[in-house]
C-alpha positions in Angstrom: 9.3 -19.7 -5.4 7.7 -16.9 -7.2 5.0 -18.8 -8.7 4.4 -20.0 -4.9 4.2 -17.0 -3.4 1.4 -15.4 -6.5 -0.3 -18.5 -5.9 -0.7 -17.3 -2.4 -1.3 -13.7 -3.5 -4.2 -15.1 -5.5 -5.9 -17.6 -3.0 -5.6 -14.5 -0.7 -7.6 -12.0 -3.1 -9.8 -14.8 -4.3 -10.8 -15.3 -0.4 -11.2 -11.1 0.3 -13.1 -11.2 -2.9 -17.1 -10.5 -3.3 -17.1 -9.9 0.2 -19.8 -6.9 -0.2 -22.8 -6.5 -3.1 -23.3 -3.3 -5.2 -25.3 -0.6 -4.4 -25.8 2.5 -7.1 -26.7 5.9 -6.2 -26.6 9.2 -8.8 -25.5 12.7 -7.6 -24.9 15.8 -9.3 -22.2 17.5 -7.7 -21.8 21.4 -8.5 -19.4 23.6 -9.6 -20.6 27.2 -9.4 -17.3 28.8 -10.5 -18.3 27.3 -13.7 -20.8 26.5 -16.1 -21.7 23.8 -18.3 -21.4 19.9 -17.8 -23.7 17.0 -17.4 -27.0 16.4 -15.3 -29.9 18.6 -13.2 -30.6 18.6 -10.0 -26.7 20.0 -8.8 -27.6 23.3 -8.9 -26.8 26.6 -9.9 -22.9 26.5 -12.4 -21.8 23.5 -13.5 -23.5 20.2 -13.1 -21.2 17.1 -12.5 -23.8 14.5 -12.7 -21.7 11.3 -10.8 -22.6 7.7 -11.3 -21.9 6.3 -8.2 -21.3 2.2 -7.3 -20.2 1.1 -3.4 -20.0 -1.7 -1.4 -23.7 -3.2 0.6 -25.0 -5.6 2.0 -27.6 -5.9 -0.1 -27.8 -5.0 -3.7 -30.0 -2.1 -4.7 -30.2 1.7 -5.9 -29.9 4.1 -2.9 -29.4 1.2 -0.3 -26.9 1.7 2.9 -24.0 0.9 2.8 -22.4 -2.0 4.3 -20.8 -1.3 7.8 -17.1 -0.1 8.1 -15.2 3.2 6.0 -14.1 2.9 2.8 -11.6 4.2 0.3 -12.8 6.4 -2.9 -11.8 5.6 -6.3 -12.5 8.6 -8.9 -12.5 7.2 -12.7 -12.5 9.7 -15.5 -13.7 7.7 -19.0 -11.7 8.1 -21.7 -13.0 10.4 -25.3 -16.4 9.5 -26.9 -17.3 7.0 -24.5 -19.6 6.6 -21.3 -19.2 5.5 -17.5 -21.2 2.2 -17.9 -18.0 1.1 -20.8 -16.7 0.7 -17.4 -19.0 -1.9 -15.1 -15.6 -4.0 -14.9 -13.9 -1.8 -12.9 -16.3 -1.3 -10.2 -17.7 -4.7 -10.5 -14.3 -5.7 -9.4 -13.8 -3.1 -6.6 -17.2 -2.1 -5.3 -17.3 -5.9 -3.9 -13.7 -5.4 -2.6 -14.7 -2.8 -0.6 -14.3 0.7 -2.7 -16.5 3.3 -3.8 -16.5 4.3 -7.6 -17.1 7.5 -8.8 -17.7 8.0 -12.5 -18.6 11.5 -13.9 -20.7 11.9 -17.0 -19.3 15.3 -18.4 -17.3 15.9 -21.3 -18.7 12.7 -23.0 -19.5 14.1 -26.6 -17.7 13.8 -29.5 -19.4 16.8 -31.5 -18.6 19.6 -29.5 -14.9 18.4 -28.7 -14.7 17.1 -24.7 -12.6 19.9 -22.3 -9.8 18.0 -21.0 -9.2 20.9 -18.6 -13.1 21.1 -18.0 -12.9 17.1 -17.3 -9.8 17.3 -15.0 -11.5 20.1 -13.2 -14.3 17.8 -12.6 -12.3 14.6 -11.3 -10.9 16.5 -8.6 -14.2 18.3 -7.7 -15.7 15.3 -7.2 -13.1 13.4 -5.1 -13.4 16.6 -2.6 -17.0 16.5 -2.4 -17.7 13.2 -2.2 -14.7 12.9 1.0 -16.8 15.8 2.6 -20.0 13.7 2.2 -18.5 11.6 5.0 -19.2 14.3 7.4 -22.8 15.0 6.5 -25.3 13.7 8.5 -28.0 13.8 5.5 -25.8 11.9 2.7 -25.6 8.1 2.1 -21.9 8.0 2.6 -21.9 9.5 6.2 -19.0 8.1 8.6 -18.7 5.4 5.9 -15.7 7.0 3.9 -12.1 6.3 5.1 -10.6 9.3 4.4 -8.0 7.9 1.5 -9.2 8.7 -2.5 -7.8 7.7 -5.8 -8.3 9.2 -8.9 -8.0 6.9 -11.7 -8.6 7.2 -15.8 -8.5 5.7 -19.0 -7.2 7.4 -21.9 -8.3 10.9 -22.1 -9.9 10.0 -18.6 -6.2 9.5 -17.7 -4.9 12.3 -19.0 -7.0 14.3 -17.1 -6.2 12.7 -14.0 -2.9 14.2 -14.2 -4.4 17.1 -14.5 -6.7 16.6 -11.3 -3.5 15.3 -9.7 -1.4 18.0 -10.0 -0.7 19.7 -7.2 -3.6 17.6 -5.1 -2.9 17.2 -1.5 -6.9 15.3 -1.7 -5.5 12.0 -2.8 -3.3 9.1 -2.0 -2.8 7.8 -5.6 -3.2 8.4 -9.2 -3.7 5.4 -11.5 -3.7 6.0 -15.4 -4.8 3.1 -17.9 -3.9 4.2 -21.0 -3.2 7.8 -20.6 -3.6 10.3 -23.6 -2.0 13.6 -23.7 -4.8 16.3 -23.1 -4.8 19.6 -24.1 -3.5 21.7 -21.2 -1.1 18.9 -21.7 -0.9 16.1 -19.2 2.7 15.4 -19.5 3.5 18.7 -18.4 1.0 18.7 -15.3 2.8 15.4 -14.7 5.6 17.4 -13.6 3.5 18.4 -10.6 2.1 15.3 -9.7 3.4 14.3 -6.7 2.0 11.7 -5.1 2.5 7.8 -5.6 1.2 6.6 -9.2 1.0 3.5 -11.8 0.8 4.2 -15.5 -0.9 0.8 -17.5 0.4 0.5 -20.8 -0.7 -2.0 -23.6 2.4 -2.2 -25.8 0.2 -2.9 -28.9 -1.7 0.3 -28.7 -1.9 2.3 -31.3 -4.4 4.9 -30.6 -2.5 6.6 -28.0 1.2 5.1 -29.0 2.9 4.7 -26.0 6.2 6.5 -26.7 4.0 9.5 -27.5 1.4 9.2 -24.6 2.1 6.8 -21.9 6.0 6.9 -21.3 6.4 11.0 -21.0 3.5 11.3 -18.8 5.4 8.5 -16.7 8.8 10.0 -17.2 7.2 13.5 -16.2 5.7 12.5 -12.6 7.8 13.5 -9.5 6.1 10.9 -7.5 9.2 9.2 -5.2 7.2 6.4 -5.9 6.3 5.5 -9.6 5.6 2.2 -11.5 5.0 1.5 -15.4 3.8 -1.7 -16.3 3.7 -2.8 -19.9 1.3 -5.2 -20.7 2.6 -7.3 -23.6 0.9 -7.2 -26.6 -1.4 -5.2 -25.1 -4.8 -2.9 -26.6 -5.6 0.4 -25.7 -9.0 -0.2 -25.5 -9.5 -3.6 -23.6 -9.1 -1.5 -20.3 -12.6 -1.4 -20.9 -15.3 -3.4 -21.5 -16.0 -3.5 -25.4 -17.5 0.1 -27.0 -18.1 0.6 -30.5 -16.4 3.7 -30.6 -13.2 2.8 -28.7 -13.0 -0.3 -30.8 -13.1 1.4 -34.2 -10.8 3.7 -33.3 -8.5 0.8 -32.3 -9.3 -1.0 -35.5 -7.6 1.4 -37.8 -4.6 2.2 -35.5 -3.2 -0.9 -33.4 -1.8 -4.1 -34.5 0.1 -6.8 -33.3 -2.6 -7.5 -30.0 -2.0 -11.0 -29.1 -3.7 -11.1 -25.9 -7.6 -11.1 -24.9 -9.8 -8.6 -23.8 -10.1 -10.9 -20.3 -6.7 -11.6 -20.2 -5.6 -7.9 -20.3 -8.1 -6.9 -17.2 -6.7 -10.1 -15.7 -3.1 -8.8 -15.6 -4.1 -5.3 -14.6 -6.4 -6.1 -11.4 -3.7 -8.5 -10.6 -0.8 -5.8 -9.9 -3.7 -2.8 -9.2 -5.5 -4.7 -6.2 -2.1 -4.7 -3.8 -1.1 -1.0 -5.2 -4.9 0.3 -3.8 -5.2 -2.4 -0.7 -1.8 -0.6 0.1 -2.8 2.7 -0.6 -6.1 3.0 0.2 -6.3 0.9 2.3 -2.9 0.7 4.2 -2.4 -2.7 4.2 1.1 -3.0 4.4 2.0 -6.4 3.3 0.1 -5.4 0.1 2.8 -3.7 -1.1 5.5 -6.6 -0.6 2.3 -8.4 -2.9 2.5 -5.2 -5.9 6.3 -6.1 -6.2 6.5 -9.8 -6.0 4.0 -9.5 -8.8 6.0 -7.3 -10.7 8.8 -9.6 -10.8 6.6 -12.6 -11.5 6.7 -12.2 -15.3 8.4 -9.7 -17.4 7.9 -11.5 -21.0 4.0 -11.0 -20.0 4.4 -7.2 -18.4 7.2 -5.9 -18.1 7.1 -3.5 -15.2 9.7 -0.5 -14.1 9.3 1.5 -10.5 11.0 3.7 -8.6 8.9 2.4 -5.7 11.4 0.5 -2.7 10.1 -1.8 -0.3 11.1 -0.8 3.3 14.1 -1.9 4.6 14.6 -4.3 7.6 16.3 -2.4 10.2 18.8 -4.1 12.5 21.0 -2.5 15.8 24.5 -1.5 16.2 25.9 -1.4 19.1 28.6 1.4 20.0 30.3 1.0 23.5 27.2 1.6 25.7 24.6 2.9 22.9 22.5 1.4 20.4 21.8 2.9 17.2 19.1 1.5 14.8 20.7 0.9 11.2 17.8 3.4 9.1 16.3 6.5 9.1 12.8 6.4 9.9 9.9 8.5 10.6 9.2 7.2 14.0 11.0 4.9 16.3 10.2 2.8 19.6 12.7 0.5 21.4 11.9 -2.7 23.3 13.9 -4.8 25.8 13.0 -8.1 26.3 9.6 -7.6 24.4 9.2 -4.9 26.4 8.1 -1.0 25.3 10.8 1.4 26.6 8.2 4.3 26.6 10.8 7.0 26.6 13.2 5.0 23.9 11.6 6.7 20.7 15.0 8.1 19.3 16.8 6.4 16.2 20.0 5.6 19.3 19.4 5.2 22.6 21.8 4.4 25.8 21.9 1.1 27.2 20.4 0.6 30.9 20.8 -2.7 31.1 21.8 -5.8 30.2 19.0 -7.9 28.0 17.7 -8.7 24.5 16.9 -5.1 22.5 14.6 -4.8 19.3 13.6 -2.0 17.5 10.3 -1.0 15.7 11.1 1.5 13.0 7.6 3.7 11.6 8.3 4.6 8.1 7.1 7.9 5.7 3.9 5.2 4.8 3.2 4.8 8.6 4.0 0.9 7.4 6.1 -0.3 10.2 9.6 -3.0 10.7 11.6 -4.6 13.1 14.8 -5.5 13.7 16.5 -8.7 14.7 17.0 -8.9 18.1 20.6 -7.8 19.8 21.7 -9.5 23.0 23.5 -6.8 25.0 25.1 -8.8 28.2 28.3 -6.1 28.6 26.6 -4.3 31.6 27.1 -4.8 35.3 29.3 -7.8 35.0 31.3 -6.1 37.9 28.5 -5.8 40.0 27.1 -9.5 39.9 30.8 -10.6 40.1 30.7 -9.1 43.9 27.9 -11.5 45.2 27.3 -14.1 42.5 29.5 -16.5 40.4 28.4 -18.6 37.7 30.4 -21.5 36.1 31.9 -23.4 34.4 31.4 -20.5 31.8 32.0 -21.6 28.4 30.1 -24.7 30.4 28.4 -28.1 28.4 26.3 -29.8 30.3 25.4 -27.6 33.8 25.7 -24.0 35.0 26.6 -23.8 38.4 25.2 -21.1 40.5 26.8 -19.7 43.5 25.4 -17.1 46.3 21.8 -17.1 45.7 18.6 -18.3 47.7 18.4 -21.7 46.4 14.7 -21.3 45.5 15.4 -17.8 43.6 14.0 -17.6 40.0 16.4 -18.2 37.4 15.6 -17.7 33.5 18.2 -18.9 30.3 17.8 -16.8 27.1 19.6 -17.8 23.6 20.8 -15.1 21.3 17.4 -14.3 19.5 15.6 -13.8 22.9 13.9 -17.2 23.5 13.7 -18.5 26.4 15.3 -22.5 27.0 15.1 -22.8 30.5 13.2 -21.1 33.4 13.1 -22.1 37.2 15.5 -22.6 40.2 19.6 -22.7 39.7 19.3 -26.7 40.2 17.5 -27.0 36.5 20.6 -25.8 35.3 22.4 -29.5 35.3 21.0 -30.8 32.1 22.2 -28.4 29.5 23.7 -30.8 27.5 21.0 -31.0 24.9 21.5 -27.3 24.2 23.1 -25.6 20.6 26.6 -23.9 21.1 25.9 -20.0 21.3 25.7 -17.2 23.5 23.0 -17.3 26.3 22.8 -15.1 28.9 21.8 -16.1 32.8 18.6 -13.3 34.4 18.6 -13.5 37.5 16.1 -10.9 38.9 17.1 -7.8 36.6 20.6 -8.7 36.6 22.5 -10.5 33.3 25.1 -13.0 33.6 26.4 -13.5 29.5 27.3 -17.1 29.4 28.5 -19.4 26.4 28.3 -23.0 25.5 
């Protein structure tokens, strides 16, 4: 069943896949509480210059962008190495609909890269590139969606916990690989607190991770955390292949026993649902992120703290119904139809009919209940003018007092409908399940039972 359902997870991302082409654009963003950094052109303080891939209809530097809004995605590189080490990453996501946003500061190796300088920088440029959206003169006006990540690999990561903590800016954090920086990330981790995913390659020995990756993980107070292990895993296969990485890796891991390929493989396949969901709120994405973190332990093992929504379902106490969870935001229905003033976790019964219950959760994804029959009210009423038998009946309902051309509608348990028309249709019931039905006639209920 599971490989099934990531076959369908797979023919679904194929499909949404190299929808858009990539356009590239550089800006130098500014900092003028500071000084230093990368680029011209930003000016006065810091220069940030910002390599800059998104999705177009038409390949190109400086093109428009395709039509629609779009989530951000800011990726910090990790120590002694450059944006472009990184083309797979935003050749995966620019055609998936993203924009990528790679700063070139703090790229040396003689003098030593600022973590705290580089942190600084991967949240400056998420905020100014989701004000760009709101500026008439920029490329990326009304074409940004509002939701950012910021994302990084090794010191890159590190620093995005830095550029996390405390960030009301972004939806996500995403670390590949994350090193311990110097403020130290695993004590910034403490005041991350928004949803994030820590990759691991269990093989890597240039940032071990019992030393890096696993307290920076254990540190986060996201309510919603995952850690996936890649098995036999590098630290530097995150990336595409750069000579400095790679030696480093070289002299310090053993024991890798899967490709460079295979390792980006397994990572876009549980990232894609954890951004579509995030960035993108598409909710069934996230049922996707944790079918495929069941799918295969031996190959990544995975832990979260992450829970799928619950299905809600109805209780009914005497004449009230009370939905079973706590949710943000709650609208009743009877018969499939809004109740516009039922927005309250329990509501009264007003009359007899089939009730459901959408429940909006914390995520703004939404569920809903099984439908209830409720067929307990104003039996005493409709036994003053109408009577309807043989009830428990098996073949025909029998309908007395009523117009003999007056509507008549039979509704099983779940709220389908088996029979509409006048009483006479009633007399060939016999092909019907045994259950609980209930008789509308008008806005009255009559329960019956077969």
């Amino acid at each position: 069943m599971k490989h099934l359902l990531l076959l369908a997870i797979l023919i679904s991302s194929l499909t949404l896949s190299a929808q858009y082409q990539i356009g590239h654009t550089t800006i130098t963003f500014n900092d003028p509480t500071r000084s230093g950094g990368y680029g011209s052109g930003g000016g006065s303080g810091r220069q940030i210059q910002t390599e800059i891939y998104y999705p177009t209809s038409a390949a190109g530097e400086n093109v428009p962008l395709a039509t629609g809004q779009f989530p951000i995605i800011v990726f910090g590189h990790g120590f002694a190495m450059s944006w472009d080490a990184y083309s797979n990453i935003w050749e995966h996501y620019a055609p998936e609909g993203y924009i990528l946003a790679f700063p070139r500061t703090e790229g040396s190796l003689f003098p030593a890269p600022s973590h705290n300088d580089f942190g600084l920088d991967l949240a400056l440029v998420t905020t100014k590139l989701l004000a760009l959206n709101a500026d008439a003169q920029s490329l990326f006006n009304q074409h940004i969606n509002g939701n950012a990540a910021i994302m990084g690999h090794s010191m890159g990561g590190g620093a995005s916990m830095l550029a996390a903590a405390n960030n009301t800016m972004i939806k996500t954090v995403v670390g590949l690989a994350p090193a311990e920086t110097n403020p130290s990330a695993i004590s910034a981790s403490q005041n991350v607190t928004v949803p994030a995913l820590i990759f691991s390659g269990s093989s890597d020995g240039v940032t071990p991770p019992n030393v890096h990756h696993q307290p920076i993980y254990n540190g986060l107070s996201s309510g919603c955390k995952s850690y996936v292990s890649l098995v036999g895993g590098a630290h530097c296969y995150f990336a595409n292949t750069n000579f400095n990485c790679d030696l480093g890796e070289a002299t310090s891991s053993s024991g890798i026993s899967i490709s460079r390929s295979q390792q980006q493989a397994l990572t876009f396949e549980r990232l894609d649902p954890w951004f579509d969901f995030h960035l993108k709120m598409n909710c069934s994405s996230y049922t996707d992120f944790h079918a495929v973190l069941e799918s295969n332990p031996a190959q990544a093992a995975s832990n979260t703290t992450c829970s799928v929504n619950p299905v809600p379902s109805i209780n009914q106490t005497g004449n009230n119904l009370t939905c079973s969870v706590a949710g943000y935001s709650y609208q009743w229905f009877l018969d499939g139809i809004i109740i516009p003033t039922a927005t309250s976790q329990s509501i009264a019964i007003t009359q007899n009919g089939t009730y459901t219950v959408e429940v909006q959760f914390n995520d703004l994804c939404t569920e809903t209940s099984p439908p209830l029959l409720v067929a307990s009210l104003g039996m005493e009423y409709l036994s003053n003018f109408i009577s309807v038998y043989p009830n428990p009946f098996t073949n025909e309902l029998i309908v007395h007092g009523m117009d003999e051309n007056g509507l008549v509608t039979l509704v099983q348990s779940d709220g389908t409908v088996v029979y509409q028309g006048n009483s006479e249709g009633l007399n060939e019931l016999g092909h019907l399940s045994s259950g609980v039905y209930v008789l509308c006639i008008g806005d009255m209920r009559i329960k019956v039972v077969k």
